[in-house]
C-alpha positions as CSV (number, residue, x, y, z in Angstrom):
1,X,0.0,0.0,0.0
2,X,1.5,3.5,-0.8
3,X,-0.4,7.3,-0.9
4,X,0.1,10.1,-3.6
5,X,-0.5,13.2,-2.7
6,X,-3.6,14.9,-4.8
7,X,-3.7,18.3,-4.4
8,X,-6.8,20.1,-5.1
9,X,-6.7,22.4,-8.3
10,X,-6.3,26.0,-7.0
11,X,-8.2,28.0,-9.6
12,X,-11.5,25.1,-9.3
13,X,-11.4,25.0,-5.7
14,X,-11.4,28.7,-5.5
15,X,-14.0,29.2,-8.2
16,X,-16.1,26.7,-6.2
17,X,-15.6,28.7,-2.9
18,X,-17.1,31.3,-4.7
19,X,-20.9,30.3,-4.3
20,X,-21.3,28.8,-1.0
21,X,-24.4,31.2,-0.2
22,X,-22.5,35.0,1.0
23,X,-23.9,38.0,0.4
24,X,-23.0,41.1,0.3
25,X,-24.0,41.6,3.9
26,X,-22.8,38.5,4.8
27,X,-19.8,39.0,3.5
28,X,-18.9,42.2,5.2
29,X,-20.6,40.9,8.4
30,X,-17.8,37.8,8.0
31,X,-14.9,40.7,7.7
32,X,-15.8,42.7,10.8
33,X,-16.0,39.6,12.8
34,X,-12.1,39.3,12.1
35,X,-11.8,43.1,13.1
36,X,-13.5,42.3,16.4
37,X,-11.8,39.3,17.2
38,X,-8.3,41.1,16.8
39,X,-10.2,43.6,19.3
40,X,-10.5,46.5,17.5
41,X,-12.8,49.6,18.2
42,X,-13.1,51.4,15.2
43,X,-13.9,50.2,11.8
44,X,-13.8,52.2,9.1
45,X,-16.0,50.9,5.8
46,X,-15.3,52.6,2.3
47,X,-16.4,51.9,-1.3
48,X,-16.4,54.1,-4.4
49,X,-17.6,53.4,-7.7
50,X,-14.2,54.4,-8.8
51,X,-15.3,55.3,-12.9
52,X,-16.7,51.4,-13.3
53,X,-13.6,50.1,-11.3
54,X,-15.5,49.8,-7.7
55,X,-13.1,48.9,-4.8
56,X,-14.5,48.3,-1.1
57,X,-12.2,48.4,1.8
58,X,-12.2,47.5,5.3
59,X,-10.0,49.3,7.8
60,X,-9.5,48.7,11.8
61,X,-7.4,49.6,14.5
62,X,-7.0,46.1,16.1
63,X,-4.0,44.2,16.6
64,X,-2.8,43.3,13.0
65,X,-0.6,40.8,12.0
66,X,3.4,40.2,11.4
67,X,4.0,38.7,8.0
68,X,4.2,35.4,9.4
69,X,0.6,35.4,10.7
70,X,-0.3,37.3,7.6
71,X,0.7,34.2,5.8
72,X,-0.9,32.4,7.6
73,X,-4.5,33.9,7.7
74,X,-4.3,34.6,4.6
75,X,-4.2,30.2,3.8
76,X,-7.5,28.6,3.4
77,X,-9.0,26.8,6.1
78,X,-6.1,28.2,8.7
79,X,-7.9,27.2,11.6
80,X,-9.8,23.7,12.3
81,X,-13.4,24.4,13.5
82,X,-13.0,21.4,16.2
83,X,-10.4,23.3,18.1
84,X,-11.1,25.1,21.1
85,X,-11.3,28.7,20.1
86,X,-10.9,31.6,23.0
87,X,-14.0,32.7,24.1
88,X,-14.2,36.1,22.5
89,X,-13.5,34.7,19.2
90,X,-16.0,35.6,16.2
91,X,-14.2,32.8,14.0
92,X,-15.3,29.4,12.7
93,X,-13.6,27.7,10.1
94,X,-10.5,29.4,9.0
95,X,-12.5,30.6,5.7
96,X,-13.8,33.4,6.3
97,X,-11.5,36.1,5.1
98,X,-11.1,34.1,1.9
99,X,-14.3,32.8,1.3
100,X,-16.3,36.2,2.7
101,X,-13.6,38.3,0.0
102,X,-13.8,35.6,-3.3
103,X,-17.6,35.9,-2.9
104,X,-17.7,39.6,-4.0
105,X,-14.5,40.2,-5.6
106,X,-11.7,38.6,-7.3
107,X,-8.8,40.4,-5.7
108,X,-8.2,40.5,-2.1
109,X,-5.6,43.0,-0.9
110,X,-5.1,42.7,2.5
111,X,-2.5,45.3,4.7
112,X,-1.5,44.9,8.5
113,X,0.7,46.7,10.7
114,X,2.3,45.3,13.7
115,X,4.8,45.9,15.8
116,X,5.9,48.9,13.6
117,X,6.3,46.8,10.5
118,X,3.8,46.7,7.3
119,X,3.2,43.7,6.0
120,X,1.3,43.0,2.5
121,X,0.0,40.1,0.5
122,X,-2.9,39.5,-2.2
123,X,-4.9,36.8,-3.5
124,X,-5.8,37.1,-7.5
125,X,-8.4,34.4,-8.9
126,X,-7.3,35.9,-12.2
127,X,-3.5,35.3,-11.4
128,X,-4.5,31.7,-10.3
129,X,-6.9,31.1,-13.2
130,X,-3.9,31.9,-15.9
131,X,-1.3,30.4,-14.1
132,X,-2.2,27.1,-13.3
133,X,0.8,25.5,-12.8
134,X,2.2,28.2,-10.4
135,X,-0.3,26.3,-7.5
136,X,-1.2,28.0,-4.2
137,X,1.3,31.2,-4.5
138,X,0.4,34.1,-3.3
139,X,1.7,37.7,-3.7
140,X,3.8,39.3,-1.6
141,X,3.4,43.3,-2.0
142,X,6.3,45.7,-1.3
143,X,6.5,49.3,-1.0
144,X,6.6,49.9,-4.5
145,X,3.2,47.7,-5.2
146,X,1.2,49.9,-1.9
147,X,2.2,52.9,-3.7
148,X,0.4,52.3,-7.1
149,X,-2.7,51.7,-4.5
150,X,-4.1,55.1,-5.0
151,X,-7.9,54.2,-4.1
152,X,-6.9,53.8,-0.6
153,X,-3.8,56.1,-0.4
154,X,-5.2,57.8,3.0
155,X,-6.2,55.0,4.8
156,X,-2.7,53.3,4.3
157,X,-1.5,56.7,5.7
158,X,-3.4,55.9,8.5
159,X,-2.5,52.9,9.5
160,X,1.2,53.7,9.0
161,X,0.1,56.7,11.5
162,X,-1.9,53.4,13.7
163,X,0.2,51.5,16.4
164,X,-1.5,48.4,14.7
165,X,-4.3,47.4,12.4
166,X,-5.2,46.0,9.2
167,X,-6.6,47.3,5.9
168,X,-8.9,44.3,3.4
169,X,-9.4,45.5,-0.1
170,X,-12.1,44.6,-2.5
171,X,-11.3,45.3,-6.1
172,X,-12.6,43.5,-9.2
173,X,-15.9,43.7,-7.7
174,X,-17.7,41.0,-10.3
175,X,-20.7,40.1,-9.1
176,X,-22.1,43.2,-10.3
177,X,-23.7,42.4,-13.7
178,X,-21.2,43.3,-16.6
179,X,-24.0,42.8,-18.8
180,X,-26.2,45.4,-17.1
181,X,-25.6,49.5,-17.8
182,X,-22.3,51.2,-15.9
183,X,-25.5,53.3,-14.1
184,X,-27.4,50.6,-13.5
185,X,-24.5,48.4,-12.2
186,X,-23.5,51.8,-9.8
187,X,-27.3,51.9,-8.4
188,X,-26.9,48.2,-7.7
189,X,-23.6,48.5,-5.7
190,X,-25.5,51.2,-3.9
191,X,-28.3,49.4,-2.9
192,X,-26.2,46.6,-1.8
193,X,-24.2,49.1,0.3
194,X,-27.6,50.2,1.9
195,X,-28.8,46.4,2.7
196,X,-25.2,45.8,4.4
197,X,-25.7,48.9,6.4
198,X,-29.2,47.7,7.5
199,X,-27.6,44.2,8.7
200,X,-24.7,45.6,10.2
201,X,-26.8,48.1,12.3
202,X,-28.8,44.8,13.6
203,X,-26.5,42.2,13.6
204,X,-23.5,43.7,16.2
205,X,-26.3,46.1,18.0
206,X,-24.6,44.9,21.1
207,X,-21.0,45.8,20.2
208,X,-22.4,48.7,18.8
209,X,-24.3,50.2,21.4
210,X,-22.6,48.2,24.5
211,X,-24.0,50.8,27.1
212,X,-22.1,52.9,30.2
213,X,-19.3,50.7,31.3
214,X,-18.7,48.7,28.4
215,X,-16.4,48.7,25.6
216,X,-18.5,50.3,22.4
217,X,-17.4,49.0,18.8
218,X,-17.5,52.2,16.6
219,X,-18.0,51.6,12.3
220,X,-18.6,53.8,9.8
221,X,-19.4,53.6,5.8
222,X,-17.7,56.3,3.9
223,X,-17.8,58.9,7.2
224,X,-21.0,57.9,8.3
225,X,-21.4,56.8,11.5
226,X,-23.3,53.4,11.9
227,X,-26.0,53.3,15.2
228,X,-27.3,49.9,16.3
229,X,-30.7,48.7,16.1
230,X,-31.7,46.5,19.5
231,X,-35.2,44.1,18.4
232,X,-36.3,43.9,21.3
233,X,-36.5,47.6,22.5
234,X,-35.0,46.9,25.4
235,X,-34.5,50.3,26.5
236,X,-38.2,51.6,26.4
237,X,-39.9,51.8,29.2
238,X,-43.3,50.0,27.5
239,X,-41.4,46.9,27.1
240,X,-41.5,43.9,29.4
241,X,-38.5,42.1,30.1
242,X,-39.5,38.6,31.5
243,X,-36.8,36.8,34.1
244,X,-33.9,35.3,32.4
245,X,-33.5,31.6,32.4
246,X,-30.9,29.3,31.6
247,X,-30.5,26.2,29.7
248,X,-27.1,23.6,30.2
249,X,-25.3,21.2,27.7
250,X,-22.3,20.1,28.3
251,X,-21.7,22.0,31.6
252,X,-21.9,24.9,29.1
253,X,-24.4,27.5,29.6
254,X,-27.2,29.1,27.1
255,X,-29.3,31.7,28.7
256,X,-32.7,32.9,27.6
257,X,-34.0,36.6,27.8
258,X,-37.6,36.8,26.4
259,X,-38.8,40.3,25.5
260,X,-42.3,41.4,25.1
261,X,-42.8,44.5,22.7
262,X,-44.7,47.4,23.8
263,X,-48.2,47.8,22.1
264,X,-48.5,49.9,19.0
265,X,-50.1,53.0,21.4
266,X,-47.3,53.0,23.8
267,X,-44.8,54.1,21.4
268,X,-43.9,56.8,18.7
269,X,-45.1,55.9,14.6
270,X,-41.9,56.3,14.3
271,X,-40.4,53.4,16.5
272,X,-43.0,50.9,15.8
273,X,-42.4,51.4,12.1
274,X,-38.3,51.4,12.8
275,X,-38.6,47.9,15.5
276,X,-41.0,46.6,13.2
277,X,-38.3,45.4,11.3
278,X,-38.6,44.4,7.5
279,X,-41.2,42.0,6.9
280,X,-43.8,43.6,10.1
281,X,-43.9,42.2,13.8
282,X,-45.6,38.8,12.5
283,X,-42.5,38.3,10.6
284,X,-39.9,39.2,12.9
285,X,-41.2,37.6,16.2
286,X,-39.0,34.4,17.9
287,X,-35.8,33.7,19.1
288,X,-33.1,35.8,17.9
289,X,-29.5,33.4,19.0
290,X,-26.4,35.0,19.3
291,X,-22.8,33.9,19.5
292,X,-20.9,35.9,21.3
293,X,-23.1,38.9,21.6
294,X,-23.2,38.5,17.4
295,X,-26.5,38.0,15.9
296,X,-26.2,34.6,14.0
297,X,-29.8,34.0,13.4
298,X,-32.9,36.1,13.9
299,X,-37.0,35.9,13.8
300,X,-37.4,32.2,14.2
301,X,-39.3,29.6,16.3
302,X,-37.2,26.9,15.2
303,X,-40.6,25.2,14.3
304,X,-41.7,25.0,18.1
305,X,-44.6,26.9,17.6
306,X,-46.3,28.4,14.4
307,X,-46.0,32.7,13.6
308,X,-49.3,33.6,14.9
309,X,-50.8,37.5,15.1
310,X,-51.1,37.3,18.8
311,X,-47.2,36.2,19.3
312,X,-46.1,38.8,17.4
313,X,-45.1,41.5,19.8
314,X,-42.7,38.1,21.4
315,X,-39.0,38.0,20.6
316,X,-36.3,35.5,22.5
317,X,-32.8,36.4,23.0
318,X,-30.7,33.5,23.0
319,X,-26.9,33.8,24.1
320,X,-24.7,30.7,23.0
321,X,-20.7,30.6,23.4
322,X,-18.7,29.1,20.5
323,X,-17.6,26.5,22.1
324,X,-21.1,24.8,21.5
325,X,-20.5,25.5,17.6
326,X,-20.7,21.9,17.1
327,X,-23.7,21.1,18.4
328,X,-25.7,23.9,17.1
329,X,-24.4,23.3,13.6
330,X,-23.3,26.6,12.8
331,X,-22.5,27.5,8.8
332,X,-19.3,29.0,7.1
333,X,-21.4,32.3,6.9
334,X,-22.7,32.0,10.5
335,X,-25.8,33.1,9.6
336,X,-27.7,30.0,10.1
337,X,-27.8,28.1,13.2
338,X,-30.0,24.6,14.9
339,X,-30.2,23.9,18.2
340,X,-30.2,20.1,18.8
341,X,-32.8,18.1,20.2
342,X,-31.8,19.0,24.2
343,X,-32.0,22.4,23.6
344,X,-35.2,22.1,21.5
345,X,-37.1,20.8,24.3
346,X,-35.8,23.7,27.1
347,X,-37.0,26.3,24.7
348,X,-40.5,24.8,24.0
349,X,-40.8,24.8,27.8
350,X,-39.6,28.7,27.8
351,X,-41.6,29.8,25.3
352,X,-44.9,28.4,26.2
353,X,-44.6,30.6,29.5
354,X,-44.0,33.9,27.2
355,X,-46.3,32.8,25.1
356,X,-49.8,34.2,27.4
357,X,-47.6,37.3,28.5
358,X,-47.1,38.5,24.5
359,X,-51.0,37.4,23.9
360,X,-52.3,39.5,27.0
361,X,-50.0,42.7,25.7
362,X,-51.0,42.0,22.3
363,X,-54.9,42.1,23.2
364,X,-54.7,44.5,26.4
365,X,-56.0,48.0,24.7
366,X,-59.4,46.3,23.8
367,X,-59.8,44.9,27.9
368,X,-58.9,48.6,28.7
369,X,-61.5,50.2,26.4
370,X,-64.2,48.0,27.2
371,X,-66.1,49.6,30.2
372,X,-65.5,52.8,28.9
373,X,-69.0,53.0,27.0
374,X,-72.2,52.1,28.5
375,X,-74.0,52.3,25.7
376,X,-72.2,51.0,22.7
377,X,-73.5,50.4,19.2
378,X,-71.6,46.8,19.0
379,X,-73.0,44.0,21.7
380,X,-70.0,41.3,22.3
381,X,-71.1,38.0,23.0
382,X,-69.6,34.7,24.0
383,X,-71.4,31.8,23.2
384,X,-69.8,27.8,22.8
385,X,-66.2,29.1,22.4
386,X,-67.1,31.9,19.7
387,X,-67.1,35.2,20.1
388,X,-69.4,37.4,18.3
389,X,-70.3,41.0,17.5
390,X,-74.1,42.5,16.7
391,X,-75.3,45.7,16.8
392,X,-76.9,46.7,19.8
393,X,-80.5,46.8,19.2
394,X,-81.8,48.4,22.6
395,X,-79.1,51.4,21.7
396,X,-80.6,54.8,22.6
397,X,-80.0,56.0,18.9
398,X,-81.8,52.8,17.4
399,X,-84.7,52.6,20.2
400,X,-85.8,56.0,19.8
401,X,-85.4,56.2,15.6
402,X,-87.4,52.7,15.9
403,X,-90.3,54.6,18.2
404,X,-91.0,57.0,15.2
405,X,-91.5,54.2,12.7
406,X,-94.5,51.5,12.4
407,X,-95.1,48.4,12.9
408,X,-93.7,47.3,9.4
409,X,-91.1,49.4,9.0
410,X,-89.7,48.9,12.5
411,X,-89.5,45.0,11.1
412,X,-87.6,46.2,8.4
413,X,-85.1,48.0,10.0
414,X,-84.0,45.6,12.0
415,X,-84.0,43.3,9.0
416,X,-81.8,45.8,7.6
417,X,-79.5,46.2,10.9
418,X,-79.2,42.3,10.4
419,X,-78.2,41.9,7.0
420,X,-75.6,45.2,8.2
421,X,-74.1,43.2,11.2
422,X,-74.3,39.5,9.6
423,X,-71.4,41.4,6.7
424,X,-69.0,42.7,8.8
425,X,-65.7,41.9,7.5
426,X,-63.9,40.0,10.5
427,X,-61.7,38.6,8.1
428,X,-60.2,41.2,6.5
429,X,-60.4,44.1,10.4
430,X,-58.4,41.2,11.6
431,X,-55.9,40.9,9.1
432,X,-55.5,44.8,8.8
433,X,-55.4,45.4,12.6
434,X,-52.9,42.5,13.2
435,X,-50.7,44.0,10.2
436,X,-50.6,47.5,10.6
437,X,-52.6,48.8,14.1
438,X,-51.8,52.1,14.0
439,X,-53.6,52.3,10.4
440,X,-56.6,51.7,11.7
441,X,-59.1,53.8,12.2
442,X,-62.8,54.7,12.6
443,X,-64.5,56.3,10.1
444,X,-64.6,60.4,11.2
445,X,-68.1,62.1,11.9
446,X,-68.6,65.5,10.8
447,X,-69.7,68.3,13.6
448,X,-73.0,68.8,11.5
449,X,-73.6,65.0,11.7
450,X,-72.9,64.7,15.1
451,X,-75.2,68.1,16.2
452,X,-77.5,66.3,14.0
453,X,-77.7,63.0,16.4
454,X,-77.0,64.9,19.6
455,X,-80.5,66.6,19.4
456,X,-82.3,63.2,18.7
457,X,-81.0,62.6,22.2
458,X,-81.4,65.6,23.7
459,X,-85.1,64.8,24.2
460,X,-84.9,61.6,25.7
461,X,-81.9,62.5,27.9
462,X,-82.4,66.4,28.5
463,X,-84.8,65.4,31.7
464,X,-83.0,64.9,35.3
465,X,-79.6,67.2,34.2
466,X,-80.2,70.4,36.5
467,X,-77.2,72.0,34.0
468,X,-75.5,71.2,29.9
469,X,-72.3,69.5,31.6
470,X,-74.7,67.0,33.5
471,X,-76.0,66.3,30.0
472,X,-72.6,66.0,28.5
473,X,-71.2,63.5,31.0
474,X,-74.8,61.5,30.0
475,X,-74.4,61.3,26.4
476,X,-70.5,60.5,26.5
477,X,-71.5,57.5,28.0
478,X,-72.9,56.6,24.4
479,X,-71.9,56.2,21.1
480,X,-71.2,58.0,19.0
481,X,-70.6,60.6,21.0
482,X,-68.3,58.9,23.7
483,X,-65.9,58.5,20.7
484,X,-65.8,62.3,20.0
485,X,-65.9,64.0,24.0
486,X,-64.8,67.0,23.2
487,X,-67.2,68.0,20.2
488,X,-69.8,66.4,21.8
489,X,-69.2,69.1,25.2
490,X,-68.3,71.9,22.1
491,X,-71.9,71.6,20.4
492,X,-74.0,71.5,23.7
493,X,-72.0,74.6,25.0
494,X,-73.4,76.0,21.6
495,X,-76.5,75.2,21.7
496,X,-79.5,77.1,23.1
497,X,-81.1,74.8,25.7
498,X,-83.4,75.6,28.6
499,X,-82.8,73.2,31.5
């Protein structure tokens, strides 16, 4: 028996690495990961569309390599994913520098500085592609080569200025179209720029806004400052933050912090929209794990439970440490993540407690609202489990409308009032209301419509008050005036009534 050694053909395999599922988002997600791993604090994100030759770089101010390391990081798979990594460590599988940078571009440039020495060396699938028989070499860039790097001429004066850090550069940017337009292909890097941004803001919320006492990760894109975005609201003071619990494999520990939104009316239009999240609350309720304070996957019950309307104001942290990678099956791209059968069964138990708290907030303003109107125009009524809505026939408004009408036509009305209640679209008030709350609304009444039904009352209700704001506090007791107070106490004040 004898071996041969097969190397694997460096221009396939790194075509091939190409399309393992990274995104632009991804991608640059996968970069800063490596920038807070090497315990940097600022991060400084630039693109350009450069006249149809778009470069994107990545600079931080962490601890950078020596040429040595350099070399080494920049080999693929240069770590194993079953060693024991420290516990502050972003990293997986060795790949993600490579495979993160070959997914966008086909030139990765990558700069370091430490321990006062610059160190350079580049990866070109073009290079590899033509030169097959060269294998796995890599370029080694001097002083000469950085200085033909115009695009990124001040930040390589910055980090010369830095006492360490390290400078990734995108060029050959490919996966925009070359068939579409050079504007078209410009609005498209764009918009990808703008998705990243989104995803960064959620995805290291907790690096980004750490809080008093605590370390804060600072990035920008192009000068502009990125601010985190925390799904759960944790700050506001509407939101209910249930006890923490905690979940053990291995001797390692997982803790749970569910989170229970506040209801549309306790906050701005402008923060429900903004924690809304793409997609709406339904979409975005569940657990939300992350590795090391790094969101890895978001707005999922794992299939534990189904995405109902009632659950939607419910969202799970869940804190895992990467030494329990293996078991939750974590991807090249960590953003994907399943917990295995253990932990399955300790968040089904959790979640089934949160689950009545998000249904009671969720449902609360209606209880609340309920005894507010003595006399209103819709009767609720529970019978075998269901829950219906009529139309009050023994309302004021209806009763005394009804007295002025015969025997024949009174049938008909309430034929009529039938027929109205027996339509009323459940279906689509539930769908709207669970959607988009704040966008519903009842139908306004006019002043001259509402002086209009206020002296059908005043006849009936006129007798007893000793003054107009007796009579006010009667009739806001009943629809529709108990809906519109203050124009109901404006038109009685107006009006010329002897007591």
């Amino acid at each position: 028996m004898h071996y041969k050694n097969l190397e694997p053909s460096p221009s396939s395999l790194m075509e091939s690495l190409r399309d393992i599922g990274y995104s632009m988002e991804t991608a640059l997600a996968d970069i800063i990961d490596n920038s807070i791993t090497a315990e940097a604090n600022n991060i400084d994100i630039r693109f350009s569309w450069n006249f149809e030759k778009p470069w994107l770089a990545i600079q931080d101010n962490g601890y950078g390599m020596t040429d040595d390391e350099l070399l080494y990081a920049m080999r693929l798979g240069s770590d194993n994913p079953l060693s024991e990594r420290k516990e502050n460590d972003l990293g997986r599988f060795g790949l993600g520098l490579k495979t993160a940078s070959f997914s966008q571009c086909r030139q990765l440039t990558v700069i370091t500085k430490k321990n006062e020495t610059l160190s350079s060396m580049e990866w070109d699938l073009d290079q590899i592609t033509d030169n097959p028989s060269d294998g796995w070499k890599i370029k080694i860039l001097n002083g000469e080569d950085l200085n033909k790097l115009s695009e990124i001429y001040d930040l390589i004066e910055t980090l010369t200025k830095q006492v360490s850090g390290t400078i990734i550069l995108w060029r050959k940017l490919d996966r925009l179209d070359s068939f579409d337009s050079p504007i078209i292909r410009e609005k498209k890097l764009n918009s990808l720029i703008d998705s990243s941004r989104n995803h960064i803001e959620l995805i290291f919320h907790r690096f980004l806004n750490a809080g008093a006492g605590n370390k804060s990760l600072k990035i920008s894109m192009n000068g502009d400052q990125i601010i985190g975005i925390d799904p759960f609201n944790s700050s506001h003071i509407a939101t209910l933050e249930l006890p923490k619990q905690s979940i053990y494999v291995n001797s390692k520990e997982i803790t749970v912090q569910p989170y229970i939104l506040p209801h549309y009316t306790k906050v701005s239009a402008q923060d429900y929209a903004k924690f809304s999240g793409e997609g709406g609350y339904l979409h975005n309720q569940g657990f939300y794990v992350y590795r090391n304070k790094r969101l890895i996957i978001k707005s999922t019950w794992f299939r534990l439970m189904p995405k109902v309307e009632l659950t939607k104001l419910i969202r799970v942290r869940v804190d895992i440490p990467n030494s329990l990678d293996h078991i939750w099956k974590i991807d090249v791209k960590k953003s994907n993540a399943n917990p295995p059968e253990s932990v399955r069964k300790g968040l089904k138990q959790i979640i089934s407690e949160v689950e009545y708290s998000g249904k009671r907030v969720f449902k609360q303003k209606g209880y609340r609202l309920k005894s507010k109107v003595l006399e209103p125009v819709w009767d609720r009524t529970i019978a075998s489990g269901k829950v219906t809505y009529a139309i009050s026939k023994s309302h004021p408004l209806i009763d005394t409308f009804k007295a002025t009408l015969n025997e024949g036509s009174q049938r008909d009305f309430i034929n009529i009032l039938k027929s109205i209640e027996s339509s009323f679209p459940s279906d689509l008030y539930f769908n709207d209301f669970a959607n988009s709350p704040e966008r519903v609304e009842k139908p306004l009444i006019s002043e001259e419509e509402l002086t209009n039904i206020i002296k059908i009352f005043i006849q009936v209700y006129l007798i007893g008050c000793d003054s107009k704001g007796t009579l006010v506090q009667k009739l806001i007791q009943i629809e529709p005036m108990a809906s519109s107070p203050k124009m109901t106490q404006k038109i009685i004040n107006e009006m010329e009534i002897t007591l």
